[in-house]
SEFIZA-3560 file (N, C-alpha, C; in Angstrom, 3 decimals):
REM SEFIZA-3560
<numar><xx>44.728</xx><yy>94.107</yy><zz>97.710</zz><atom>N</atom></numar>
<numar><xx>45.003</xx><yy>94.355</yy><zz>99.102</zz><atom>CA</atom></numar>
<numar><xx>44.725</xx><yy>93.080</yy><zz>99.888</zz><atom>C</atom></numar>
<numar><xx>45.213</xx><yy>92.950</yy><zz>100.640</zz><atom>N</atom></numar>
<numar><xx>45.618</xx><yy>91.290</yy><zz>101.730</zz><atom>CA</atom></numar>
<numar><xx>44.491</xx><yy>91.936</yy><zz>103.153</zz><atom>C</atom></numar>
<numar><xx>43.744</xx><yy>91.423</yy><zz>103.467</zz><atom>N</atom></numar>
<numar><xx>43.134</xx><yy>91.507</yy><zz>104.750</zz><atom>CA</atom></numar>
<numar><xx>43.325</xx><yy>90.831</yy><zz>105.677</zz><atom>C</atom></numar>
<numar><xx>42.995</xx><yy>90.923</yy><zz>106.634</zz><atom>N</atom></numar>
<numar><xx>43.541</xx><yy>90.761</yy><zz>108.100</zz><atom>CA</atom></numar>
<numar><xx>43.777</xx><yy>88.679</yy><zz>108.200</zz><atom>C</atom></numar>
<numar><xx>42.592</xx><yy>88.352</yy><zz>107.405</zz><atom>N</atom></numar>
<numar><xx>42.372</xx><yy>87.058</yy><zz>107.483</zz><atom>CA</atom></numar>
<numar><xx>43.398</xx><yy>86.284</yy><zz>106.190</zz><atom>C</atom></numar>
<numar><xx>43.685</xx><yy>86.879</yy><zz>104.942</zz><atom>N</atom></numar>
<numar><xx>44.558</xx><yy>86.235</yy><zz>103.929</zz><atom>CA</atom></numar>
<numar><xx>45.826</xx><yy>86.501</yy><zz>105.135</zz><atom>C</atom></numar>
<numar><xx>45.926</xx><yy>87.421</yy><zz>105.499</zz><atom>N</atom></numar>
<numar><xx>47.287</xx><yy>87.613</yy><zz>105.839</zz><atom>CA</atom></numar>
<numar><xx>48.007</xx><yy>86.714</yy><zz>107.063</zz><atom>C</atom></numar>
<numar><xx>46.923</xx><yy>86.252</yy><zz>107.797</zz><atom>N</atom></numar>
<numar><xx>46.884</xx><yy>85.150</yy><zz>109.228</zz><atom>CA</atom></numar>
<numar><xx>47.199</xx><yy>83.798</yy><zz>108.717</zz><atom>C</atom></numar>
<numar><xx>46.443</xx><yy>83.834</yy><zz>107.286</zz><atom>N</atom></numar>
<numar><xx>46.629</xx><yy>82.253</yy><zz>106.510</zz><atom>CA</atom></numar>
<numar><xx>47.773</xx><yy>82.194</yy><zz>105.862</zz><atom>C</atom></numar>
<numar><xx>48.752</xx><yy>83.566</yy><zz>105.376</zz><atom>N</atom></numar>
<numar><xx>49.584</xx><yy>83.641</yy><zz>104.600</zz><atom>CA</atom></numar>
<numar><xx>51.158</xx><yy>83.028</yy><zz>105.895</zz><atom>C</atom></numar>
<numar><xx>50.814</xx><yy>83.872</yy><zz>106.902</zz><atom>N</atom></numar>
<numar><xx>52.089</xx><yy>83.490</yy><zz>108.334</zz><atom>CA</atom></numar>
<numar><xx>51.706</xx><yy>82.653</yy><zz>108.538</zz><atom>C</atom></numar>
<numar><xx>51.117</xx><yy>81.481</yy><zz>108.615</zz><atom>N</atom></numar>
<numar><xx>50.597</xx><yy>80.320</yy><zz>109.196</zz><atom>CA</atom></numar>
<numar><xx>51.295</xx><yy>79.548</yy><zz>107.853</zz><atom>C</atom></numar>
<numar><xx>51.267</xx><yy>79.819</yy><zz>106.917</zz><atom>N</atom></numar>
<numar><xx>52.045</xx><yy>79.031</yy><zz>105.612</zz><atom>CA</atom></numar>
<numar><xx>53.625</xx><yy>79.306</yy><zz>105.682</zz><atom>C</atom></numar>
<numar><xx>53.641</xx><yy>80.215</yy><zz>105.861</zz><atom>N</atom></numar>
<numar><xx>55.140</xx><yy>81.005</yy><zz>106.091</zz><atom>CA</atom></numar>
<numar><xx>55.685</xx><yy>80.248</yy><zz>107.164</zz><atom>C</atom></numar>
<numar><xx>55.036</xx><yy>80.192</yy><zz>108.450</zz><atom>N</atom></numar>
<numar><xx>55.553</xx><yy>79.357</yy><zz>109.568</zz><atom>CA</atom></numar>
<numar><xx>55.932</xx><yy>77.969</yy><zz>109.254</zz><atom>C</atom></numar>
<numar><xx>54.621</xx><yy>77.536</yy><zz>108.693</zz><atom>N</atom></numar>
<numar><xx>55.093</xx><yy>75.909</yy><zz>108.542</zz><atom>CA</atom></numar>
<numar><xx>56.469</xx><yy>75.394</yy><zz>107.612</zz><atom>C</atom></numar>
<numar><xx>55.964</xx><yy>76.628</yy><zz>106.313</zz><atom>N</atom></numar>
<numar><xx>57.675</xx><yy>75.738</yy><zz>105.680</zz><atom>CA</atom></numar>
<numar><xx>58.639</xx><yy>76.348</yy><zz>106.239</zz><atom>C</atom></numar>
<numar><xx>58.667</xx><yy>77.286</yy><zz>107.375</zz><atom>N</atom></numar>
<numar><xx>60.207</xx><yy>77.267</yy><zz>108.111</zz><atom>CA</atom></numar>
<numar><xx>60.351</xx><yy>76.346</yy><zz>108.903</zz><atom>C</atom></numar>
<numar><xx>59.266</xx><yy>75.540</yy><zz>109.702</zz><atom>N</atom></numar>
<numar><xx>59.154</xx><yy>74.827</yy><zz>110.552</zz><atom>CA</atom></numar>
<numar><xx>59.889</xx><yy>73.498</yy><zz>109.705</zz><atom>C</atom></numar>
<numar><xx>59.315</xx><yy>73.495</yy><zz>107.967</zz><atom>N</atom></numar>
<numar><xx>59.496</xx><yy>72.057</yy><zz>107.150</zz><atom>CA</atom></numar>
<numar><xx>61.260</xx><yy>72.590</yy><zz>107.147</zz><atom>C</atom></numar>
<numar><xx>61.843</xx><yy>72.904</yy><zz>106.581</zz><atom>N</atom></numar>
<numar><xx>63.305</xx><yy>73.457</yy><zz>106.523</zz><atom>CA</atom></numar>
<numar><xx>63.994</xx><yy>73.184</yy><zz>107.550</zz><atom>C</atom></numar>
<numar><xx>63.429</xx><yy>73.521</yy><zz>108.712</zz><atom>N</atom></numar>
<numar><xx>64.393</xx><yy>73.602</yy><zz>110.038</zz><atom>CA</atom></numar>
<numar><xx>65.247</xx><yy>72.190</yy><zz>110.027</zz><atom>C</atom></numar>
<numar><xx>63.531</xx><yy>71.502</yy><zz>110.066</zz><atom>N</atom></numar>
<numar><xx>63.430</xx><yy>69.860</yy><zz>110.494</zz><atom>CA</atom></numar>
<numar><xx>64.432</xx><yy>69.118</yy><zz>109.066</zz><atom>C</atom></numar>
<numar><xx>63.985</xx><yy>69.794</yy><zz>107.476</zz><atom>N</atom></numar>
<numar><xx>64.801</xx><yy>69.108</yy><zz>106.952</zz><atom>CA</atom></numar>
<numar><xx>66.739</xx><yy>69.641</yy><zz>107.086</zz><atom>C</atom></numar>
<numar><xx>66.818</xx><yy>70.708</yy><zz>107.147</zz><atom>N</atom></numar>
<numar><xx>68.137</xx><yy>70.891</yy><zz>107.887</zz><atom>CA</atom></numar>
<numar><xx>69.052</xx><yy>70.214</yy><zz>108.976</zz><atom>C</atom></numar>
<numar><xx>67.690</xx><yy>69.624</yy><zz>110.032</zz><atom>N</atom></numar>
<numar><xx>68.448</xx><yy>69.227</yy><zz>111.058</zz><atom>CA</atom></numar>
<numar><xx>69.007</xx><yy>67.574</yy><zz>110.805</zz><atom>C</atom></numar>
<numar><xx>67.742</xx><yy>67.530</yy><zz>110.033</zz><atom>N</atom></numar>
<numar><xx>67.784</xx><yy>65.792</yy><zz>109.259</zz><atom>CA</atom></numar>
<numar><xx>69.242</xx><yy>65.493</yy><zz>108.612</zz><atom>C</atom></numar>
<numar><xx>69.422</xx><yy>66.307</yy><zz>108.063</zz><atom>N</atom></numar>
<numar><xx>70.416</xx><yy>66.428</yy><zz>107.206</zz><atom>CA</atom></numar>
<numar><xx>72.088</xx><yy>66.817</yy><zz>107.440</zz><atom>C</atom></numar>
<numar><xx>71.649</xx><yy>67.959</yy><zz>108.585</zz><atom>N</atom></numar>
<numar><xx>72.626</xx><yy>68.087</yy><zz>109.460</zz><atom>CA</atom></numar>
<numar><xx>73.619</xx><yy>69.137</yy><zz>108.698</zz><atom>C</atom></numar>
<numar><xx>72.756</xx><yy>70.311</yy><zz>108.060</zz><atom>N</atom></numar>
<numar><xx>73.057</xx><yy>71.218</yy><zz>106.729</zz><atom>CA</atom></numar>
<numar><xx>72.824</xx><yy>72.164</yy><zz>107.741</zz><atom>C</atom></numar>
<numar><xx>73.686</xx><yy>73.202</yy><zz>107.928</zz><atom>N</atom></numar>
<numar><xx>73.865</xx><yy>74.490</yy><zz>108.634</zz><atom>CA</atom></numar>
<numar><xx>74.135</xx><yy>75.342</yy><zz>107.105</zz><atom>C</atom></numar>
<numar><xx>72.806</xx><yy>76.626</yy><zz>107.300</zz><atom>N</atom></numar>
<numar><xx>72.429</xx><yy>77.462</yy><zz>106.503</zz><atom>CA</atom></numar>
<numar><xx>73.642</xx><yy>78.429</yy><zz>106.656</zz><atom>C</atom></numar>
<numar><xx>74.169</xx><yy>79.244</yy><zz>105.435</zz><atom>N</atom></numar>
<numar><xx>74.694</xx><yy>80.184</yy><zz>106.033</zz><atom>CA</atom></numar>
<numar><xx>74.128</xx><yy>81.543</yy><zz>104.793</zz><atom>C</atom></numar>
<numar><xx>74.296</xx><yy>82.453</yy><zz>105.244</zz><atom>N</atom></numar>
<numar><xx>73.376</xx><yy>83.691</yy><zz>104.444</zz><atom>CA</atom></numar>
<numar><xx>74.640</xx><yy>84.912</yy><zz>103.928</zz><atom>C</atom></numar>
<numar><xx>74.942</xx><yy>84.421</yy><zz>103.070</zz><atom>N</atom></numar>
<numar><xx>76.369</xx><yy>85.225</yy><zz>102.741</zz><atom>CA</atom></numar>
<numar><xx>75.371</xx><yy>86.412</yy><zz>102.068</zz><atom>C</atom></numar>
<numar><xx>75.589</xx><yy>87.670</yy><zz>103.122</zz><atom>N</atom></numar>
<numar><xx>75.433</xx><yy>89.052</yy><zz>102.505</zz><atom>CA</atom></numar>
<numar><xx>76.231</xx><yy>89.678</yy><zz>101.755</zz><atom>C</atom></numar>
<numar><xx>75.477</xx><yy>90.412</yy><zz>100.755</zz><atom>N</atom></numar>
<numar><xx>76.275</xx><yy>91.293</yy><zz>99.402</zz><atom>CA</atom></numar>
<numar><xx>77.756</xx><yy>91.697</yy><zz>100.079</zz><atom>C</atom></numar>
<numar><xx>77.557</xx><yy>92.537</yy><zz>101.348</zz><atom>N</atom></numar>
<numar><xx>78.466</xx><yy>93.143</yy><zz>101.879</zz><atom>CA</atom></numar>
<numar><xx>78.877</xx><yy>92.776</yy><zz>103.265</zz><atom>C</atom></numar>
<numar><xx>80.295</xx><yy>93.239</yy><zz>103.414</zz><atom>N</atom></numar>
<numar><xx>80.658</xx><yy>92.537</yy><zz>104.903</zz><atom>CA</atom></numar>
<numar><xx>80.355</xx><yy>93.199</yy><zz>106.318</zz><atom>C</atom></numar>
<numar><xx>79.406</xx><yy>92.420</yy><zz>106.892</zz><atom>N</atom></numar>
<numar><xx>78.402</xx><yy>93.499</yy><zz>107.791</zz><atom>CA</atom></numar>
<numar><xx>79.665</xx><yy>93.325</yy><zz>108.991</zz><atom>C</atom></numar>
<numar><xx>80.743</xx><yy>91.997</yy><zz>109.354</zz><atom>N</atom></numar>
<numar><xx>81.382</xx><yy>92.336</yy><zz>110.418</zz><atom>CA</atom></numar>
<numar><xx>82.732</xx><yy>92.315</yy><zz>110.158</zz><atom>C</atom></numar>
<numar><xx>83.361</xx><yy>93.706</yy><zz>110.029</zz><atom>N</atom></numar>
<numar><xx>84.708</xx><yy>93.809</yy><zz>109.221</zz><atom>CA</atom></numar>
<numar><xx>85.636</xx><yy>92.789</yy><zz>110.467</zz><atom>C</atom></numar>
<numar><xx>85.725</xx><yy>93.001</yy><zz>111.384</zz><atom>N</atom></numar>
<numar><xx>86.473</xx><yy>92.401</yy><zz>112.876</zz><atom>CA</atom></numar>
<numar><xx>86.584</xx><yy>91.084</yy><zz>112.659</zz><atom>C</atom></numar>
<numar><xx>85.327</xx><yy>90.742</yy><zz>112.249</zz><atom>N</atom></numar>
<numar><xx>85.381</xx><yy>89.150</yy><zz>112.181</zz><atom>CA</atom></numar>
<numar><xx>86.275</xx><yy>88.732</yy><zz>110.602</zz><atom>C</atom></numar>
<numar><xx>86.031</xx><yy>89.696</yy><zz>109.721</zz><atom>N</atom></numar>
<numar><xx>86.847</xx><yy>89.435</yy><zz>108.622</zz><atom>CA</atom></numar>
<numar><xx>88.539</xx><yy>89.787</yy><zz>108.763</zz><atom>C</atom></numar>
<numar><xx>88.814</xx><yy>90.641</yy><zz>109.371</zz><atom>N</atom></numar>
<numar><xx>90.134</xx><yy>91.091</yy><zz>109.811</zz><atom>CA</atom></numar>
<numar><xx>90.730</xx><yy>90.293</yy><zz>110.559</zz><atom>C</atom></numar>
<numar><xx>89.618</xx><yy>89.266</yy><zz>111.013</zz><atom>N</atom></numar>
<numar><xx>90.591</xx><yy>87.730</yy><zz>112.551</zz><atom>CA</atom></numar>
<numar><xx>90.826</xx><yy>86.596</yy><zz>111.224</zz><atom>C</atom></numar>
<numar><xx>89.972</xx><yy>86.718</yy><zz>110.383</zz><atom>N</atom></numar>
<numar><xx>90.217</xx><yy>84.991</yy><zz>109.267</zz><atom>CA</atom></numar>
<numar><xx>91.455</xx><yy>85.732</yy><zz>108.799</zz><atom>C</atom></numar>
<numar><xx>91.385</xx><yy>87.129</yy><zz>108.183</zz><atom>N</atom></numar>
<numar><xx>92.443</xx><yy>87.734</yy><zz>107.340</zz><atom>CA</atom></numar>
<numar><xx>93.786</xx><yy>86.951</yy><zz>108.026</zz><atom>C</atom></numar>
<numar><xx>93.951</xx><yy>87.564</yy><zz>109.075</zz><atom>N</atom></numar>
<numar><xx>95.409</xx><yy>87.046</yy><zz>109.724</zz><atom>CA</atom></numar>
<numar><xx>95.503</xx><yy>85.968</yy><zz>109.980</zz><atom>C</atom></numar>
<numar><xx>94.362</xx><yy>85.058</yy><zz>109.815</zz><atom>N</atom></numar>
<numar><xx>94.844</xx><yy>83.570</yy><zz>110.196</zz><atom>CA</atom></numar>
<numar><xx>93.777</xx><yy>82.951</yy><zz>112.198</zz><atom>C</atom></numar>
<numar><xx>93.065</xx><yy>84.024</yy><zz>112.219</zz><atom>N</atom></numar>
<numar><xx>92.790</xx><yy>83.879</yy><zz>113.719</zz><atom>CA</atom></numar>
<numar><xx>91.068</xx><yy>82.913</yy><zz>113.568</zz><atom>C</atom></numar>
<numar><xx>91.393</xx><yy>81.959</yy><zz>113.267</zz><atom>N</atom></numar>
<numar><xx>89.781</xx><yy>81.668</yy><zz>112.856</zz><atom>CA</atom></numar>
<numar><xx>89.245</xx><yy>81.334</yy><zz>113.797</zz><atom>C</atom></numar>
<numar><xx>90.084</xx><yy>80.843</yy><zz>114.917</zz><atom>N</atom></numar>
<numar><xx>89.251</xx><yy>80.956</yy><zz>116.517</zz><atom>CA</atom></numar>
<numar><xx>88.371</xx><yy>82.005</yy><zz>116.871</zz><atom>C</atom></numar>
<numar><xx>89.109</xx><yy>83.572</yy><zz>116.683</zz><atom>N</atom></numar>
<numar><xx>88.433</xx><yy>84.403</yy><zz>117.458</zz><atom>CA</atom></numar>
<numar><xx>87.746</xx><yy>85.453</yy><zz>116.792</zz><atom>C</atom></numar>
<numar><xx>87.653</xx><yy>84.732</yy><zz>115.315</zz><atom>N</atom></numar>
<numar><xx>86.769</xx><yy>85.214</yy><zz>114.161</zz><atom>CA</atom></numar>
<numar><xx>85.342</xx><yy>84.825</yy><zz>114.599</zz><atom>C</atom></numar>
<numar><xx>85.389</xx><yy>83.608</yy><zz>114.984</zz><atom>N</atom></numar>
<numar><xx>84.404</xx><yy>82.613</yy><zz>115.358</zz><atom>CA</atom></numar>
<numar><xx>83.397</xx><yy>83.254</yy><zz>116.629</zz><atom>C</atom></numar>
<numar><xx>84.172</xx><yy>83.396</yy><zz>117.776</zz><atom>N</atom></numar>
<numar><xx>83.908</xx><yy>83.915</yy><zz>118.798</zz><atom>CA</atom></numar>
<numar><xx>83.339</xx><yy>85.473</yy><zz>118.634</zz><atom>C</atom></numar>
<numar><xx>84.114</xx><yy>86.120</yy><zz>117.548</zz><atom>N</atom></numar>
<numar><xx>83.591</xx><yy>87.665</yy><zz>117.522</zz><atom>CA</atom></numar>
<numar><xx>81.797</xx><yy>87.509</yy><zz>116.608</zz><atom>C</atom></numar>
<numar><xx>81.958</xx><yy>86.604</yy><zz>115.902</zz><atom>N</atom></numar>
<numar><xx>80.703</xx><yy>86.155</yy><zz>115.152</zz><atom>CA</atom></numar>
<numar><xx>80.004</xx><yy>85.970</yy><zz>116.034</zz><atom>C</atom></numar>
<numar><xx>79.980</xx><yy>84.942</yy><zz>116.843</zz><atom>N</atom></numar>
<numar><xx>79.267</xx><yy>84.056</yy><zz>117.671</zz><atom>CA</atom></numar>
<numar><xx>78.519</xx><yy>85.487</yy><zz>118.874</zz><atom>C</atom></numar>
<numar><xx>79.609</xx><yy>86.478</yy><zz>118.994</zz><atom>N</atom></numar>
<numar><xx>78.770</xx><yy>87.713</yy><zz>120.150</zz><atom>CA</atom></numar>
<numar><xx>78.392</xx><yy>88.585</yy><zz>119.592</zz><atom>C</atom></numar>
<numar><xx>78.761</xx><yy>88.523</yy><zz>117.993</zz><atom>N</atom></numar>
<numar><xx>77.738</xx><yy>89.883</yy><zz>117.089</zz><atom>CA</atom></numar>
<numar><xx>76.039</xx><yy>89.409</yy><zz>116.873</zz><atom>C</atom></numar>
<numar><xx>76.409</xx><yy>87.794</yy><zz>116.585</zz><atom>N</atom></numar>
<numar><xx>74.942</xx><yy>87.158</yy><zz>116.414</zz><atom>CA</atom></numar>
<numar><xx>74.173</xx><yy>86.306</yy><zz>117.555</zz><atom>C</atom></numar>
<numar><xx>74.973</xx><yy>85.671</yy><zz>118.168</zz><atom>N</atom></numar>
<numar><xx>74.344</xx><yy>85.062</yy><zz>119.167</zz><atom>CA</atom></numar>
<numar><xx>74.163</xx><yy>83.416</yy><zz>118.143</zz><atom>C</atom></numar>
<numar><xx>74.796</xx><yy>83.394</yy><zz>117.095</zz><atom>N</atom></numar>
<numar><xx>74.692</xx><yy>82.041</yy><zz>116.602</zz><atom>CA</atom></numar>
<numar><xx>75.064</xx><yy>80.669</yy><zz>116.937</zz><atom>C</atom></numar>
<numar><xx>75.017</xx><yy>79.940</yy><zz>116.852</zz><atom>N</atom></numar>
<numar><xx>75.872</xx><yy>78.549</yy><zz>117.503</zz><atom>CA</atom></numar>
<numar><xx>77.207</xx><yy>78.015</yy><zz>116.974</zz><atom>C</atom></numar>
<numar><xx>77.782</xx><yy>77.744</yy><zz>118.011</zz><atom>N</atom></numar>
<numar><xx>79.124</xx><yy>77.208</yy><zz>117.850</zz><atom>CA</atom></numar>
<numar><xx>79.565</xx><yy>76.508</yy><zz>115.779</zz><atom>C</atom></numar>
<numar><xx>78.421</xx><yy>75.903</yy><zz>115.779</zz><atom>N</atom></numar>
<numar><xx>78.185</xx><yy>74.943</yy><zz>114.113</zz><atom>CA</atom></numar>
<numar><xx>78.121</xx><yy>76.159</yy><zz>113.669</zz><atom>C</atom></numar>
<numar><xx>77.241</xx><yy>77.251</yy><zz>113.803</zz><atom>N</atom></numar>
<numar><xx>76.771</xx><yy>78.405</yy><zz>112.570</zz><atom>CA</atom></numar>
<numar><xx>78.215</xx><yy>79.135</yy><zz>112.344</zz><atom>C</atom></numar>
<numar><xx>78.472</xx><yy>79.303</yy><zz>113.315</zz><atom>N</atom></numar>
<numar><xx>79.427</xx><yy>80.488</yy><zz>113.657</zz><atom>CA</atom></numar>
<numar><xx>80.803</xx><yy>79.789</yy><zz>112.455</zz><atom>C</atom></numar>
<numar><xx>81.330</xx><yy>78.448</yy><zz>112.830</zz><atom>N</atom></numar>
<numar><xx>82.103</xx><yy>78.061</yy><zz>112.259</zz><atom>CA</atom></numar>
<numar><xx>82.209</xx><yy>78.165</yy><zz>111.269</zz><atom>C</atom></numar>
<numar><xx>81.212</xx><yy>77.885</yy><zz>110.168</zz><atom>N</atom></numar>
<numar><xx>80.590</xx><yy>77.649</yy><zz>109.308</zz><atom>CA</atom></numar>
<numar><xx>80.813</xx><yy>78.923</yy><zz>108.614</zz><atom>C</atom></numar>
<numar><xx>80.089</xx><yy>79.433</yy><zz>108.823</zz><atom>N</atom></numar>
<numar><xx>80.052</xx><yy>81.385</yy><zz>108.109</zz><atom>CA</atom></numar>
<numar><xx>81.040</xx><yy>81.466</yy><zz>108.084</zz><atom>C</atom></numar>
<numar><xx>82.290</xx><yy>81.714</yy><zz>109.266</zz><atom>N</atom></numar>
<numar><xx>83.325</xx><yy>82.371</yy><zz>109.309</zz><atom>CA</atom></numar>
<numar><xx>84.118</xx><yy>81.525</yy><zz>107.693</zz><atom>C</atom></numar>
<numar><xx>84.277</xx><yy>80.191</yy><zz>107.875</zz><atom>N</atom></numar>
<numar><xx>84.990</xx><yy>79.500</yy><zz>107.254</zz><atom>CA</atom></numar>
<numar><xx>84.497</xx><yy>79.495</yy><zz>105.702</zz><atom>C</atom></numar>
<numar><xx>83.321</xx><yy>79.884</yy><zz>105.253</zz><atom>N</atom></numar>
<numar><xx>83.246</xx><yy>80.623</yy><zz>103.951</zz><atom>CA</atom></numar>
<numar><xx>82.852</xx><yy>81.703</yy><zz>103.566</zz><atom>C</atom></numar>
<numar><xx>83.531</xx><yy>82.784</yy><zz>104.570</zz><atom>N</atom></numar>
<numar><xx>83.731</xx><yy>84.064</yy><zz>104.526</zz><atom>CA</atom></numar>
<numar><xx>84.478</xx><yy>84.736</yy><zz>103.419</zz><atom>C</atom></numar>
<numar><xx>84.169</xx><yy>85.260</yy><zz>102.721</zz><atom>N</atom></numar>
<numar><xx>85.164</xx><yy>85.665</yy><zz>101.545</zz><atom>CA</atom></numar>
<numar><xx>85.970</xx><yy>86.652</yy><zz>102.178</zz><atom>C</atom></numar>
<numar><xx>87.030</xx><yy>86.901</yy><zz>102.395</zz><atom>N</atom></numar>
<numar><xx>87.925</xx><yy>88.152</yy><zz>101.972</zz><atom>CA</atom></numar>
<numar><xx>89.332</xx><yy>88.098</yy><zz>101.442</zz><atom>C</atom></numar>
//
């Protein structure tokens, strides 16, 4: 069992290597993308389907609130 104090030291470790990632991401200029098992936004897959990768982008961008780079990004290795 984890007590109150392992567990403060455990998010404080957790924090920092997201903090190390961010920074080496930004260094790098590597936009993460998190391809889920399944397609959580059919709309956004139904705009690449036809060819609409503008407003694939845009429907991404107001489901997540991601950035212009993320948004692109996902959409454009979107499987369908």
């Amino acid at each position: 069992m984890v007590d109150d104090m392992q567990f403060a030291k455990l998010n404080e470790r957790v924090a920092l290597l997201e903090r190390q990632v961010e920074a080496l991401m930004q260094q790098l200029k590597f936009a993460y993308v998190d391809r889920p098992a399944t397609q959580l936004y059919p709309d956004v897959a139904e705009m690449k389907r036809r060819g609409n990768l503008i407003e694939a982008i845009k429907l991404y961008r107001g489901h997540t609130n991601a950035s212009l780079a993320e948004a692109k990004t996902y959409v454009e290795n979107m499987q369908v």
